[in-house]
BADO-685506 format. One line per field, with one value per residue (C-alpha): residue number from 1; chain; y, z, x. Coordinates in steps of 0.5 Angstrom, whole numbers, plus 500, padded with zeros to 3 digits. Layout:
N
i NUM,... $
ch A,... $
y Y,... $
z Z,... $
x X,... $
This chain:
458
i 1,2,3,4,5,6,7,8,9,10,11,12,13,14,15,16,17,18,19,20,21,22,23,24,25,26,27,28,29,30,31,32,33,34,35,36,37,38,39,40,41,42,43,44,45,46,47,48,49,50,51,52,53,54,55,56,57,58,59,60,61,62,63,64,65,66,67,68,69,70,71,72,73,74,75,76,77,78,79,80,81,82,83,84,85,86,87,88,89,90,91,92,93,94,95,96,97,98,99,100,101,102,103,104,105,106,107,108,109,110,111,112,113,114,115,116,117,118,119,120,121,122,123,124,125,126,127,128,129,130,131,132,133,134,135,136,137,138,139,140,141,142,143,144,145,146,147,148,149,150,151,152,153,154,155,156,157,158,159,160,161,162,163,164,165,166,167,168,169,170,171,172,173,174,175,176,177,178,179,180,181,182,183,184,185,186,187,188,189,190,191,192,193,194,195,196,197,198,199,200,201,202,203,204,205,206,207,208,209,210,211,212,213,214,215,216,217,218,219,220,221,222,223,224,225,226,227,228,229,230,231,232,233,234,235,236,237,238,239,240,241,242,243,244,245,246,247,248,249,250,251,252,253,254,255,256,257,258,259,260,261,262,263,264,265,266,267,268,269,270,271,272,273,274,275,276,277,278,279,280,281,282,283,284,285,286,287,288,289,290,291,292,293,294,295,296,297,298,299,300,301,302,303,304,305,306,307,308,309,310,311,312,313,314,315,316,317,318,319,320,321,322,323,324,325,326,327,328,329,330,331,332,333,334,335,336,337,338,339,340,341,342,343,344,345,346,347,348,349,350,351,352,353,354,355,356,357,358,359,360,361,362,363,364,365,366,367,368,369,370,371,372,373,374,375,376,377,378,379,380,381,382,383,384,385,386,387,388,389,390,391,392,393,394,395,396,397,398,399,400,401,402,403,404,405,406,407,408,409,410,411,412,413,414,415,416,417,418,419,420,421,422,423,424,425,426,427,428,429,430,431,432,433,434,435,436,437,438,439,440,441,442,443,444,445,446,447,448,449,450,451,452,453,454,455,456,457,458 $
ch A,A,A,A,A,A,A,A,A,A,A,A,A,A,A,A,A,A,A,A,A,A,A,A,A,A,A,A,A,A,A,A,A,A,A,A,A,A,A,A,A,A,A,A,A,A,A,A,A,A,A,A,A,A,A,A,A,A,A,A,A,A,A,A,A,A,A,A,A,A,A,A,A,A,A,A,A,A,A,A,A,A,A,A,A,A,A,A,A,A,A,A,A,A,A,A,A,A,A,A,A,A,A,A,A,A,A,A,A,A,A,A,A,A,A,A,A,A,A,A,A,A,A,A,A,A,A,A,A,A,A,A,A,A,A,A,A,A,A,A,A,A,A,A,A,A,A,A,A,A,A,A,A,A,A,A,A,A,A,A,A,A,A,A,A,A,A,A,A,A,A,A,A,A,A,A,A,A,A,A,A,A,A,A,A,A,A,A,A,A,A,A,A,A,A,A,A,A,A,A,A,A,A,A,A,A,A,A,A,A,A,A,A,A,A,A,A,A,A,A,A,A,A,A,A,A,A,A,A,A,A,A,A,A,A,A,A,A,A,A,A,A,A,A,A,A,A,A,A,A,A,A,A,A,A,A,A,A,A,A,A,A,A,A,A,A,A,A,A,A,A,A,A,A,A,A,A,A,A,A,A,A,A,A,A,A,A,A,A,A,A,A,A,A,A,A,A,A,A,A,A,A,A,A,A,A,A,A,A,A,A,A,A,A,A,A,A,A,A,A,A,A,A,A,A,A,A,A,A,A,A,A,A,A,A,A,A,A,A,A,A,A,A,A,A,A,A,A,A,A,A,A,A,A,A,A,A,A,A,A,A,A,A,A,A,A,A,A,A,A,A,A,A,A,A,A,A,A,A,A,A,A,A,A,A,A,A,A,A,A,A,A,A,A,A,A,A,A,A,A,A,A,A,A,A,A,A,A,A,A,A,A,A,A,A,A,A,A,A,A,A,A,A,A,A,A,A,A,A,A,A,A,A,A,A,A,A,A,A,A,A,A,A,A,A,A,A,A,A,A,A,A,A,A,A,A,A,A $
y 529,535,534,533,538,536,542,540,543,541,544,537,538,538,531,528,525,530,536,536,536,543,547,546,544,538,536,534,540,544,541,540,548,549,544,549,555,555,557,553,555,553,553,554,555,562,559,557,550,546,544,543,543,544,540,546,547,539,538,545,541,533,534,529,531,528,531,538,538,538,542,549,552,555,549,547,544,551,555,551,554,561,565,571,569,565,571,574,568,569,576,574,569,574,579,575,572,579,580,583,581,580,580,579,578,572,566,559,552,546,539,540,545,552,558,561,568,568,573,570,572,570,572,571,568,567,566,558,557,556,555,559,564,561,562,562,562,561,563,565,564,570,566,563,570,572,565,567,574,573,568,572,577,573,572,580,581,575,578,584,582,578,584,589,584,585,592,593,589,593,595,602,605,605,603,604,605,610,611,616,617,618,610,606,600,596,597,594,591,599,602,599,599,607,609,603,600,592,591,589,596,598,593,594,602,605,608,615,619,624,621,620,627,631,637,641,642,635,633,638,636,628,631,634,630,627,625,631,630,633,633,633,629,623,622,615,610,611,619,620,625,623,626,624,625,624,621,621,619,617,611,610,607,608,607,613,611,613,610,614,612,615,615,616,622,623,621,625,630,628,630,635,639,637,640,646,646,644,650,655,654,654,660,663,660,664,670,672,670,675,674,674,667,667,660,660,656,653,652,661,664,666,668,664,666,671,674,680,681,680,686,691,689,691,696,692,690,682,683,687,681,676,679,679,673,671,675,682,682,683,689,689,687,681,678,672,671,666,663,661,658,655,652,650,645,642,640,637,634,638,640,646,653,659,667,674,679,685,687,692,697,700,707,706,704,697,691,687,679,673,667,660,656,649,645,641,635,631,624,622,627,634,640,641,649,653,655,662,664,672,676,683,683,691,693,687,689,696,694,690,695,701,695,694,702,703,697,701,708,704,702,708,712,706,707,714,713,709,714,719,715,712,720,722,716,719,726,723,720,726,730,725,725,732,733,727,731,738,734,732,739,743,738,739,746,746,743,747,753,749,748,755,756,752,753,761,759,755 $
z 665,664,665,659,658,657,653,645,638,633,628,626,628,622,621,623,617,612,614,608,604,609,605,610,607,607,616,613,609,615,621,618,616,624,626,622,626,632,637,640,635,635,630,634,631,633,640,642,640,639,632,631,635,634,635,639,643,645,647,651,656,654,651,647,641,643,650,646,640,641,647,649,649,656,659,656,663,660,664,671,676,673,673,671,665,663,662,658,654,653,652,646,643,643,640,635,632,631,626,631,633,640,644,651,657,662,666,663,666,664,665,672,674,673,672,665,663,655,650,646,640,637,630,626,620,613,607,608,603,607,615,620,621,625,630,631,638,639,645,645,652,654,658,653,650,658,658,651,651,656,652,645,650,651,643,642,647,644,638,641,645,638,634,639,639,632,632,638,635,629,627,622,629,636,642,649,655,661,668,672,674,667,667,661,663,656,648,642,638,634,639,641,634,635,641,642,650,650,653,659,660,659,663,670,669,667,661,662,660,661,658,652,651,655,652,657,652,651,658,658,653,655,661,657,657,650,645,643,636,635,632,636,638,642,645,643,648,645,645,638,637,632,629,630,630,638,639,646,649,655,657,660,665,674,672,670,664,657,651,646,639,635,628,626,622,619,612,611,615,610,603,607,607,599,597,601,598,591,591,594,587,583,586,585,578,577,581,579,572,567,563,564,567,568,570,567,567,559,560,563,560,568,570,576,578,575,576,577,570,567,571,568,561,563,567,572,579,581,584,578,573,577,576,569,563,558,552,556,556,548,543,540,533,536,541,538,536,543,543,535,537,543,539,534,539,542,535,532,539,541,548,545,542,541,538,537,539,542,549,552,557,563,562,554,548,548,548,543,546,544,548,549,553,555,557,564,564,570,571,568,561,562,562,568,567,562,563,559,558,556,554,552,544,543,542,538,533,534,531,526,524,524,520,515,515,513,508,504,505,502,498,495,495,490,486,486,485,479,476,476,474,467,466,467,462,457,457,456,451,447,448,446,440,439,439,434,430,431,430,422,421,424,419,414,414,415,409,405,407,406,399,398,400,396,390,390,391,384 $
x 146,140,134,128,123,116,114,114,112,109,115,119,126,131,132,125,121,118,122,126,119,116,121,128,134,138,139,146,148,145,149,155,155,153,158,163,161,167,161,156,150,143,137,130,123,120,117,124,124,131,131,138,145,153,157,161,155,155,161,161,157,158,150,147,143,137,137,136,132,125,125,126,132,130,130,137,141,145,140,138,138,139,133,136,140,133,129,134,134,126,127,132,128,121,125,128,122,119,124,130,136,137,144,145,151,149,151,151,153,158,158,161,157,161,158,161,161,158,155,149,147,139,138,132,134,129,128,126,120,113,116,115,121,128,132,139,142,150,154,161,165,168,172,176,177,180,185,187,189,195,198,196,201,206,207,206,212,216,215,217,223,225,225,228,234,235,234,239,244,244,252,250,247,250,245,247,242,244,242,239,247,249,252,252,250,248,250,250,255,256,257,262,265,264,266,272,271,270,263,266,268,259,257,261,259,267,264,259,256,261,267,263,261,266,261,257,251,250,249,245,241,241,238,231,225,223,227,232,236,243,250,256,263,264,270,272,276,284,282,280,274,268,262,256,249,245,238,236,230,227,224,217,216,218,226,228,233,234,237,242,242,249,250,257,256,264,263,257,261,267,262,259,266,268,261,262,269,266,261,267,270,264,262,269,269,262,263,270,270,273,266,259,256,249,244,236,231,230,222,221,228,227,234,237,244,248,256,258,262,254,252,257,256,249,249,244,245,243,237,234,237,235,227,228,228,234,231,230,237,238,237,231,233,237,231,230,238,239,232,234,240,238,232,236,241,236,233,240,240,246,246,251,250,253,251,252,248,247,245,242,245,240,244,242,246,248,254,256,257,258,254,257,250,250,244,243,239,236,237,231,234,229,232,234,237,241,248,251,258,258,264,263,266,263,272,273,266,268,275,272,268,274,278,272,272,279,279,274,277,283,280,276,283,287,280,282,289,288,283,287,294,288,288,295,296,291,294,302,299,295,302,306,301,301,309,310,306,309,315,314,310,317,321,317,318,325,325,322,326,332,330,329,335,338,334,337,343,344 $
């Protein structure tokens, strides 16, 4: 057991009468809240006397509590022995009780006399009413910290293994480990799903590189440092080729190893192909249409897209279009017609409108059309853009007009005809008049004569 010192002081350990009367907490509270601090821990008075222990530290070294409080924790059965670590002790306790805390590595003792490395710590503590300041020492072993970190490693790497395991034995990638001679000697179950060999076959070495990716540049590729991404074509076992999407990246450490990640890239090459054919007839719908088409966005009236037919209504080519908004294309006199039109759908909750209106040719003059817009909405429902069909009608407003002008030529002819006729029938009926009357004078003329006549004769 450590030896007793005979050096006291006149402070009252924490649990001696009349300590709770000096102002200092209840000797209960105090240890049981020491006894809950993991390290060995000891209160002091400012000169460095022991006023309470840990059970930490008790149990560190097989210590009685009556052994320590009381005493000078430089003459603790820690420190026998050890001038060195005495020093630094003291130092740490001066400097302490002058208001700084106070850190330092040193040498320390158990029950069996083994030395062991710790790192003290002495802080003042205040804020107890009408005593002198405290001190609080603790010590942590170093050592346990040294035992602890290969087994903290062990878990660290069992966690990683666990995870490994479960990211290699993925079936939506396919993982496979190559060697320096371009032999795969370890892969997961989608690689062998993808490519068709047993894994018997990956792990007696029939399986390479080469037979794999019978392409030079992916060798080539797989032959780099760092990890390389690429889409190429895996020649499976029953010679069937596939798309897919390589990831290649070696492995650090002295063997030189790297593992390829294949994903099959076959369905997105399948959507790919449709988008592509899905464009080339949108493109040939858009571009070879009979009529005009344009794209805009519904906030700017910018114009996005337009065809070739919409350039020969305007004169104007794709690139001085698309530099240009939805109402520069309208006469003057009709601007606000499509705008009207569209604000007038979006308001009836229509995603439809149509109008008339003339649009302006770059070499002057302009062209009758009749645009047919429908509004594309996002997901979330926001305009989206606007899609326009545009048909030259100026032949058919032309042949209107030249059809209005002739009804009313027609028109004014018939009026005419008519008038004409109404004077005609008034000058027959004047005539008519007039030979009726020339007729009753002539008869009353003649018979007149005829009865002078008559009366001559008698």
């Amino acid at each position: 057991m450590p030896p007793n010192a005979d050096q006291t002081s006149d402070t009252p350990p924490l649990g001696a009468p009349g300590a709770e009367a000096t102002g200092f907490p209840s000797p209960t509270f105090l240890r049981e809240l020491l006894d809950g601090i993991p390290v060995g821990a000891v209160v002091l008075s400012a000169d460095g006397i022991v006023l309470e222990v840990n059970a930490t530290a008790l149990k560190a070294s097989r210590l009685e509590r009556s052994s320590l409080v009381g005493k000078p924790l430089v003459d603790a059965y820690w420190w026998q022995g050890l001038t060195k670590s005495r020093e630094l002790l003291a130092a740490a306790i001066a400097k302490a009780a002058s208001g700084e805390s106070a850190v330092f590595l040193a040498q320390a003792r158990t029950t069996a006399a083994i030395l062991r490395r710790v790192r003290v710590v002495v802080h003042p503590l205040t804020g107890i009413a009408g005593r002198s300041p405290l001190l609080i020492a603790s010590a942590a072993d170093l050592g346990d910290r040294a035992r602890a970190a290969p087994a903290a490693s062990r878990a660290a790497l069992r966690r990683s293994r666990t995870r490994l395991a479960q990211v290699t034995q993925t079936r939506a990638v396919a993982i496979a480990f190559r060697d320096e001679q371009g032999r795969l000697h370890d892969a997961n179950d989608g690689f062998l799903e993808l490519t068709g060999y047993t894994r018997a076959e990956v792990f007696n070495g029939t399986v390479s590189w080469r037979s794999l990716f019978p392409d030079d540049d992916a060798e080539a590729l797989a032959a780099e440092d760092g990890v390389r991404t690429y889409e190429t074509q895996i020649l499976r076992r029953d010679g069937g080729r596939v798309p897919v999407l390589a990831s290649v990246s070696r492995l650090l450490g002295p063997v030189n190893e790297q593992v390829v990640y294949l994903v099959d890239n076959a369905e997105q090459k399948r959507a790919e192909a449709e988008l592509r054919a899905r464009e080339e007839e949108y493109r040939a719908t858009f571009e070879l249409a009979g009529v005009g088409k344009y794209q805009s966005d519904p906030v700017s009236g910018r114009l996005l897209r337009v065809n070739r037919k919409l350039c020969e209504i305007t004169g104007y080519t794709v690139d001085e279009l698309l530099g240009m908004r939805v109402a520069g294309l309208a006469h003057s006199d009709d601007r606000d017609a499509e705008r009207l039109a569209y604000r007038q759908a979006v308001q009836d909750g229509e995603k439809e409108w149509a109008c008339e209106l003339r649009y302006r040719n770059k070499y002057g003059g302009a062209r009758w059309v009749s645009v047919t817009g429908t509004l594309i909405e996002d997901p979330s429902g926001a305009p989206l853009r606007t899609v326009c069909v545009v048909q030259d009608i100026t032949d058919r407003i032309h042949a209107a007009q030249q059809l209005a002008d002739l009804n009313h030529t027609l028109e004014e002819r018939i009026n005419e005809r008519t008038l004409s006729l109404i004077r005609n029938q008034e000058r027959l009926r004047q005539l008519t008049s007039e030979l009726a009357l020339a007729e009753q004078r002539e008869r009353r003329r003649l018979a007149g004569d005829l009865h002078d006549y008559l009366a001559q004769l008698l």
